[in-house]
GUMIDREN-330742 format. One line per field, with one value per residue (C-alpha): residue number from 1; residue in three letters; z negated, x negated, y. Coordinates in steps of 0.2 Angstrom, whole numbers. Layout:
! GUMIDREN-330742
k <- c(NUM	...)
r <- c(ALA	...)
z <- c(Z	...)
x <- c(X	...)
y <- c(Y	...)
//
This chain:
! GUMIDREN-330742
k <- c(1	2	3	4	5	6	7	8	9	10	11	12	13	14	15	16	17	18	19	20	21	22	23	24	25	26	27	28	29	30	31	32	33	34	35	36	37	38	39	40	41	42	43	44	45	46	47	48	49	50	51	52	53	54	55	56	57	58	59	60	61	62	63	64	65	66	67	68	69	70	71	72	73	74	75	76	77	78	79	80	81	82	83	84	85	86	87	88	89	90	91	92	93	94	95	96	97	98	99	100	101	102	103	104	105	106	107	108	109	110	111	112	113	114	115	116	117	118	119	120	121	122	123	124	125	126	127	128	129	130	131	132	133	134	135	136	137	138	139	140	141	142	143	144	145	146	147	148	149	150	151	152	153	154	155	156	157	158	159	160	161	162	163	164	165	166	167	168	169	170	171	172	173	174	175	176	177	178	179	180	181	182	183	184	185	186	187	188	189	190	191	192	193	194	195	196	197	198	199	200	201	202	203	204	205	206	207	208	209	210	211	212	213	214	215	216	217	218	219	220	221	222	223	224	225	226	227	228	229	230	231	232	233	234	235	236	237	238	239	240	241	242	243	244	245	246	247	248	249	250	251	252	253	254	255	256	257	258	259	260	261	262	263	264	265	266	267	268	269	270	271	272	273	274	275	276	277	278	279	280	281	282	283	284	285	286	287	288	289	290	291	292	293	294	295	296	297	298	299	300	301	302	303	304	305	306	307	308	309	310	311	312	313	314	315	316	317	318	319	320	321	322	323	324	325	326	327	328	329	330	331	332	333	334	335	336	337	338	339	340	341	342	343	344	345	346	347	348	349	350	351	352	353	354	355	356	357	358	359	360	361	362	363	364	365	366	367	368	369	370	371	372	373	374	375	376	377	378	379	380	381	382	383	384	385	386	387	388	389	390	391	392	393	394	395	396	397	398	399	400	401	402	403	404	405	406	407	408	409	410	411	412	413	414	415	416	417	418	419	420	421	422	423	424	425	426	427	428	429	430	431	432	433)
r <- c(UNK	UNK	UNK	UNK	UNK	UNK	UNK	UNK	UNK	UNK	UNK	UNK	UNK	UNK	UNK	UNK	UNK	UNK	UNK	UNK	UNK	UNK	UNK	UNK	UNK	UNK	UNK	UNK	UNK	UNK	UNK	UNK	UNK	UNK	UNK	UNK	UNK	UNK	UNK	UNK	UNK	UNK	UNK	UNK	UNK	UNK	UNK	UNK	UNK	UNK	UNK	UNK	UNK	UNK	UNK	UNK	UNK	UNK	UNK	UNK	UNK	UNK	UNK	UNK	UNK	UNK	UNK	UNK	UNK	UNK	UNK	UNK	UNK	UNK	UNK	UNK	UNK	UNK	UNK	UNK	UNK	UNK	UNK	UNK	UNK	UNK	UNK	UNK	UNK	UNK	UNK	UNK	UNK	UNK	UNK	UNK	UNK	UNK	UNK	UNK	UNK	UNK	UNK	UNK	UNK	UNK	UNK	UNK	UNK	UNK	UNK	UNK	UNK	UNK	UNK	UNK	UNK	UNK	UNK	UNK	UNK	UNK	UNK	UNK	UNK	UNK	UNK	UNK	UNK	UNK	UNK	UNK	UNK	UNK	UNK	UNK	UNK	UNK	UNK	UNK	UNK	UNK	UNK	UNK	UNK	UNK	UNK	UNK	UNK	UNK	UNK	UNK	UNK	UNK	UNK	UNK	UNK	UNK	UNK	UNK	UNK	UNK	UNK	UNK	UNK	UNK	UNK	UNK	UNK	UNK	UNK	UNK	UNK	UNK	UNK	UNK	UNK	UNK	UNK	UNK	UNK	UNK	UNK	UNK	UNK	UNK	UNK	UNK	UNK	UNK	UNK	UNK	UNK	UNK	UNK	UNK	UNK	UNK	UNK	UNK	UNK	UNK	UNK	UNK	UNK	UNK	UNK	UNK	UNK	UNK	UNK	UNK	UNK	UNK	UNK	UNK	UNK	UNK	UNK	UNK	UNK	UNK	UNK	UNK	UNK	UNK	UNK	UNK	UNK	UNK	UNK	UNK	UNK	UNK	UNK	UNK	UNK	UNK	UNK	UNK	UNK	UNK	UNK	UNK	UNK	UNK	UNK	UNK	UNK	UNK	UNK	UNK	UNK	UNK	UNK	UNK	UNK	UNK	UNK	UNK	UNK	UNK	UNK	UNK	UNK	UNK	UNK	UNK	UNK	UNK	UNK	UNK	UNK	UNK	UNK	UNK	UNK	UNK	UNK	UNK	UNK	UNK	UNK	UNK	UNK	UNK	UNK	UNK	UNK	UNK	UNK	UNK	UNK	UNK	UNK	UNK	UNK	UNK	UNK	UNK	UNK	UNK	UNK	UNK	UNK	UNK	UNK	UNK	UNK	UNK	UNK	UNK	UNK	UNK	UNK	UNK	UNK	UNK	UNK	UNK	UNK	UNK	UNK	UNK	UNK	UNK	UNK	UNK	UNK	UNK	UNK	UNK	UNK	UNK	UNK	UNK	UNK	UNK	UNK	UNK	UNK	UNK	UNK	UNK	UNK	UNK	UNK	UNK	UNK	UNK	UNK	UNK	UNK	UNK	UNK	UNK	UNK	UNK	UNK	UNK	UNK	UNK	UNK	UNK	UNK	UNK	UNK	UNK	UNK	UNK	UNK	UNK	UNK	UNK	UNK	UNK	UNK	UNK	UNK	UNK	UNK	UNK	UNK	UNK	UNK	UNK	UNK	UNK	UNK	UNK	UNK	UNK	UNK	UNK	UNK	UNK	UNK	UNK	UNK	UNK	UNK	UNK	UNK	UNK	UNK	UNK	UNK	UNK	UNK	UNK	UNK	UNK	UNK	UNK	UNK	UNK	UNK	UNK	UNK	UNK	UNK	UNK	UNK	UNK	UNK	UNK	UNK	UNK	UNK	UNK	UNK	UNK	UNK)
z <- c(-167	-176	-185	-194	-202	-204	-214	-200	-213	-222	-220	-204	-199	-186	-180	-171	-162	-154	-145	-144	-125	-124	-125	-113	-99	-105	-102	-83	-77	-83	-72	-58	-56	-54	-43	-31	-32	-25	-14	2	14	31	38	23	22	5	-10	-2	-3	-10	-28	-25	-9	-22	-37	-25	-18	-32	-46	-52	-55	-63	-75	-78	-82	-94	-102	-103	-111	-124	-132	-137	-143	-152	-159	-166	-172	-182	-190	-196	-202	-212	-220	-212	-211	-196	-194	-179	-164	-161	-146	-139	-133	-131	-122	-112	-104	-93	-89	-101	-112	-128	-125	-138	-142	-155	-160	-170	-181	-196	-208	-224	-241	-254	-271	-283	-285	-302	-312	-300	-308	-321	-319	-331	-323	-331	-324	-326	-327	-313	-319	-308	-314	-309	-302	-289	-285	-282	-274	-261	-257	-257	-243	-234	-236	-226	-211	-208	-212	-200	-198	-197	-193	-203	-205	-216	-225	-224	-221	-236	-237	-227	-217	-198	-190	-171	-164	-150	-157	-151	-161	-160	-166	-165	-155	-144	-139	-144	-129	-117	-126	-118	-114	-133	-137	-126	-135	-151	-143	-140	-137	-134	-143	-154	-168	-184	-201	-215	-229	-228	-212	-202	-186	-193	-211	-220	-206	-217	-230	-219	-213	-230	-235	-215	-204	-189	-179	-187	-182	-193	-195	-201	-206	-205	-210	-200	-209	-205	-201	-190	-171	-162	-163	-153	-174	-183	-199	-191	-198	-186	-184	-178	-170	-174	-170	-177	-166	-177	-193	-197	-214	-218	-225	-233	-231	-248	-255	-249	-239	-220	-225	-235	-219	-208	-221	-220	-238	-247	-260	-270	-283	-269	-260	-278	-281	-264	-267	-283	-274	-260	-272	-284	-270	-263	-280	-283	-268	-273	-288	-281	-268	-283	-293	-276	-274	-295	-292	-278	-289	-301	-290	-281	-298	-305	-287	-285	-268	-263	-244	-232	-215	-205	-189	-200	-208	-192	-185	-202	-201	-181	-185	-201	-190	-177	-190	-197	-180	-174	-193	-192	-171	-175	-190	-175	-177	-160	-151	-155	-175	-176	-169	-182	-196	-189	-201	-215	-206	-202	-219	-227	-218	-221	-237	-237	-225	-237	-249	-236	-231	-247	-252	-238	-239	-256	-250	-237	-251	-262	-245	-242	-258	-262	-245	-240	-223	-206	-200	-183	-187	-201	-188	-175	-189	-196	-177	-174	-189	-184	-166	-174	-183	-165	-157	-145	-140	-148	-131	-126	-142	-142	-125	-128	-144	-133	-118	-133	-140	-158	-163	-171	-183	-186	-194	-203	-211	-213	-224	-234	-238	-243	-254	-263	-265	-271	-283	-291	-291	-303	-313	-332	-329	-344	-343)
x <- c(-313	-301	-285	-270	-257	-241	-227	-214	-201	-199	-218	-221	-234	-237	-256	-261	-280	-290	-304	-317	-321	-336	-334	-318	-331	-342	-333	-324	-339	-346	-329	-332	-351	-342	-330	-342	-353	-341	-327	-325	-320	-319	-334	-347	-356	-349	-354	-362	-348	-352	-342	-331	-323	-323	-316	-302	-296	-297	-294	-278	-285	-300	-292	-280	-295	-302	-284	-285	-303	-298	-284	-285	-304	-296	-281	-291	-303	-292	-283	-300	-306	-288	-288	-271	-263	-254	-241	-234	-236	-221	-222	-236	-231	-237	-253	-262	-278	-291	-307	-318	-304	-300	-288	-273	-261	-248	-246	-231	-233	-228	-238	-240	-230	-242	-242	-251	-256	-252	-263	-265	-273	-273	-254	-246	-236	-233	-234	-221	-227	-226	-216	-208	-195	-195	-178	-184	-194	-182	-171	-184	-184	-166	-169	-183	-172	-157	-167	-168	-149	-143	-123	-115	-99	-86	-69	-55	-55	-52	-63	-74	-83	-101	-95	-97	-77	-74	-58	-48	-40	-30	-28	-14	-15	1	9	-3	-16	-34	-44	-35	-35	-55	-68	-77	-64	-66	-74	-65	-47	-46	-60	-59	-71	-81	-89	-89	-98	-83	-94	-99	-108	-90	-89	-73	-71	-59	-58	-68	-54	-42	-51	-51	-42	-37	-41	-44	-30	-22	-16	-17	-12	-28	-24	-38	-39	-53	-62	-62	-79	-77	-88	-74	-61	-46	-48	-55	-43	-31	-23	-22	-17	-26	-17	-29	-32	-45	-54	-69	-78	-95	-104	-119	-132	-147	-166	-174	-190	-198	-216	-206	-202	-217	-227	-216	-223	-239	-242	-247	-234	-218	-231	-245	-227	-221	-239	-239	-222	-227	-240	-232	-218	-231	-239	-223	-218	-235	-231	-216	-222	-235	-223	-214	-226	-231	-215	-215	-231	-224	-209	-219	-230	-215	-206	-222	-223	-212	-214	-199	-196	-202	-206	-191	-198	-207	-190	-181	-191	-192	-172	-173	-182	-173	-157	-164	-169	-149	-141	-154	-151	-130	-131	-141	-126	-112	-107	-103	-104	-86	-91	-107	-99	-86	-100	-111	-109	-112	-129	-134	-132	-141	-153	-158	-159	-171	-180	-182	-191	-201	-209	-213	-223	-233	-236	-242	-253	-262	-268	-273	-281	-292	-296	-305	-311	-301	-304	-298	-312	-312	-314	-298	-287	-289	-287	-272	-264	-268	-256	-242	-244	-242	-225	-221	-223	-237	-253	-264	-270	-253	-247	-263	-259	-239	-246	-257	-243	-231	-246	-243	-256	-262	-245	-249	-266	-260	-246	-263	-273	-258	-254	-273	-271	-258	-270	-281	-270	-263	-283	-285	-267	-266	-258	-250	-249)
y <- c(648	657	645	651	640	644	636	629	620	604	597	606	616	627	629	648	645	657	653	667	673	665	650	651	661	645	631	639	642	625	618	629	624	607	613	620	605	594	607	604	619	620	631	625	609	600	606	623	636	653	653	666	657	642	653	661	644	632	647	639	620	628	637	622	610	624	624	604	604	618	615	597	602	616	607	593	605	615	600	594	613	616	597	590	574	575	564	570	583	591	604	616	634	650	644	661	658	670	669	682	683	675	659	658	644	638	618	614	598	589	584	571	580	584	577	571	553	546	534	519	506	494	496	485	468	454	437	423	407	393	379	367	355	336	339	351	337	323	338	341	322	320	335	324	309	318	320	304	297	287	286	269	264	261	255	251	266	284	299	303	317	317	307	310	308	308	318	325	342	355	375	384	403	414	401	402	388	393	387	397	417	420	415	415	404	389	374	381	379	361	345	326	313	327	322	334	334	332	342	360	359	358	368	377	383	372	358	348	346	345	329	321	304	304	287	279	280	292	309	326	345	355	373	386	404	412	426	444	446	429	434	427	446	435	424	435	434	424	408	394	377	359	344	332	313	302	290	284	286	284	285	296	281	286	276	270	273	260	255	261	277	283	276	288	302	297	292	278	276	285	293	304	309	316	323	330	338	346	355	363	369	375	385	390	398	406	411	418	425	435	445	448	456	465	472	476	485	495	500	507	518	524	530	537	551	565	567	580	581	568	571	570	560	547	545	544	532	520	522	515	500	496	497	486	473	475	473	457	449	451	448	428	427	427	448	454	474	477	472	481	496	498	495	507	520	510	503	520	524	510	509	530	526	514	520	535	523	515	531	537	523	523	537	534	517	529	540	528	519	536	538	519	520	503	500	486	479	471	454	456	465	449	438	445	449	428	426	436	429	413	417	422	407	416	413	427	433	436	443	454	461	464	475	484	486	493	504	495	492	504	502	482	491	503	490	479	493	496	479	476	493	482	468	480	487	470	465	483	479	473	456	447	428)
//
């Protein structure tokens, strides 16, 4: 077989094969020996037609399943004779195919840049040490402690702030009542006996304040300046005002430390629940730590390559899924279509740029990958597919099978190897401290 490359642009290839007549005469009359074995044609018993009456009616699909047998075989052959990391096939043309002839065919592809790897390990990180303070720890109970405040209620006195306040209310934006400009602004318009948070967690910005020093009974104007990027467009950066009455006040109460509530955690006394704190903030800031130096380690590498162009479609795709990620993170903040459409530029843009960087190094953790002989076994690719099914909220079955329906799974491996090549490389790193 006979393989000429050709440079085809930015990290593209294009592949000329030539298969030699033999083995094209070989393989169409190893296809129509099976074609005569099983052709059925009126006037012969099956499978006992002379091969010419085969060869004259079935000619076409026999020279099809010779085309289909050679050209993969030669396209994957070639690839592995010229060395290439092919990243994606591109488009086939100028196939020509007859028996006793030689058969010719071009595949356009593109392929992995070339460059040189730097020195990759016993790169040097520095780790900080773990120190948590006992403040973080009496914060993280004060957290715990906040999910089980009850609210009592109160009376003679004004709203304070935490407290949880019962009103009616009624907005009024450009002299015009809220509830009734769409249907995105119902609930927001006008309700009777709702209860809202007077602190930061208020269902409007500012209504919180507005709320303060009020009491039972009493009525109130609350004015609200909605922001720009605010999901609902008929308020987004509108002022408006609130009619509000007070109906009831409860006050946010917190349970002591005592024997009930460490029994709802399941420990024995204050002390194990501060010991038991400690640890999992330790472990979360190792944790912590660790990705850090990961993505320290990673900066490094990246600086250390001059890599030149990228393959267009890898960076095309990377730049898809970044933008999804964007528009599902702003779409769960409140952002609407009409929002996202008018950020899109700007979304498009970030997103090309990091997925620029994301390319590169992977391209950089492959080589490194290839070149220690770092390997997914079967056992670690189930493992690590249980633990993403998990953060899923899906039964490993299921998640196994919607990666397979998706065809994804080869990607979750390759995200595997490359994240145990960094494992790897912060095992081979000079770490101080």
């Amino acid at each position: 077989m006979n393989v000429v490359v050709e440079d085809a642009g930015t990290c593209r290839k294009k592949l000329n094969v030539e298969w030699p007549a033999e083995r094209v005469q070989s393989d169409y009359d190893s296809v129509l020996s099976e074609f005569c074995k099983a052709a059925k044609i009126k006037g012969f018993r099956p499978g006992k037609a002379p091969v010419n009456v085969v060869e004259k009616r079935y000619g076409k699909q026999i020279l099809e399943e010779v085309r289909e047998r050679l050209i993969p075989a030669g396209y994957q052959q070639a690839v592995k004779d010229k060395g290439l990391h092919v990243v994606q096939v591109l488009d086939l043309t100028d196939v020509s195919i007859e028996p006793g002839k030689p058969m010719t065919f071009s595949v356009s592809v593109e392929v992995a840049p070339e460059f040189e790897l730097p020195e990759y390990k016993g790169i040097p990180l520095e780790r900080k040490p773990i120190s948590v303070e006992e403040t973080k720890v009496d914060e993280t109970i004060d957290s715990i402690r906040e999910q089980f405040a009850s609210f009592d209620e109160v009376e003679g006195r004004a709203v304070q702030k935490g407290d949880l306040v019962q009103v009616d209310y009624e907005g009024v934006c450009d002299g015009k009542p809220i509830e009734g400009m769409s249907e995105e602004t119902k609930g927001l318009g006008a309700r009777e006996d709702f209860w809202v948070r007077a602190d930061e967690n208020a269902f409007l910005p500012e209504f919180a304040d507005g709320l303060a020093g009020t009491a039972i009974g009493e009525k109130t104007q609350v004015h609200v300046e909605f922001p720009a990027e605010f999901p609902v467009k008929e308020l987004a950066g509108k002022k408006a005002t609130y009619f509000v009455d007070v109906k009831g006040i409860r006050e946010k109460k917190l349970p002591d430390i005592d024997e009930a509530f460490l029994k709802r955690l399941g420990v024995e006394d204050e002390a194990t629940l501060r010991a038991r704190i400690r640890e999992d903030l330790e472990r979360s800031a190792e944790q912590q730590e660790t990705r850090r130096l990961r993505g320290e380690l990673i900066e490094h590498l990246s600086k250390a390559v001059d890599m030149g162009d990228l393959p267009p479609s890898s960076v095309s795709r990377e730049t898809q899924q970044i933008v999804q990620d964007i528009v599902k993170e702003n779409t769960s903040r409140g952002a609407n279509q009409e929002q996202l459409e008018e950020k899109k530029d700007e979304i498009v843009e970030v997103a090309t740029k990091n997925a620029a960087e994301r390319v590169k190094v992977q391209f950089i953790l492959d080589r490194i990958a290839d070149e220690e002989k770092i390997e997914v076994t079967p056992q670690q690719l189930r493992e690590h597919v249980d633990r993403l099914s998990a953060g899923y909220g899906m039964k490993p079955e299921a998640f196994r099978a919607e990666l397979k329906k998706r065809d994804a799974m080869d990607a979750v491996e390759e995200e595997l190897r490359r994240s145990m090549t960094v494992d790897f490389l912060v095992e081979q790193a000079a770490i101080k401290g």
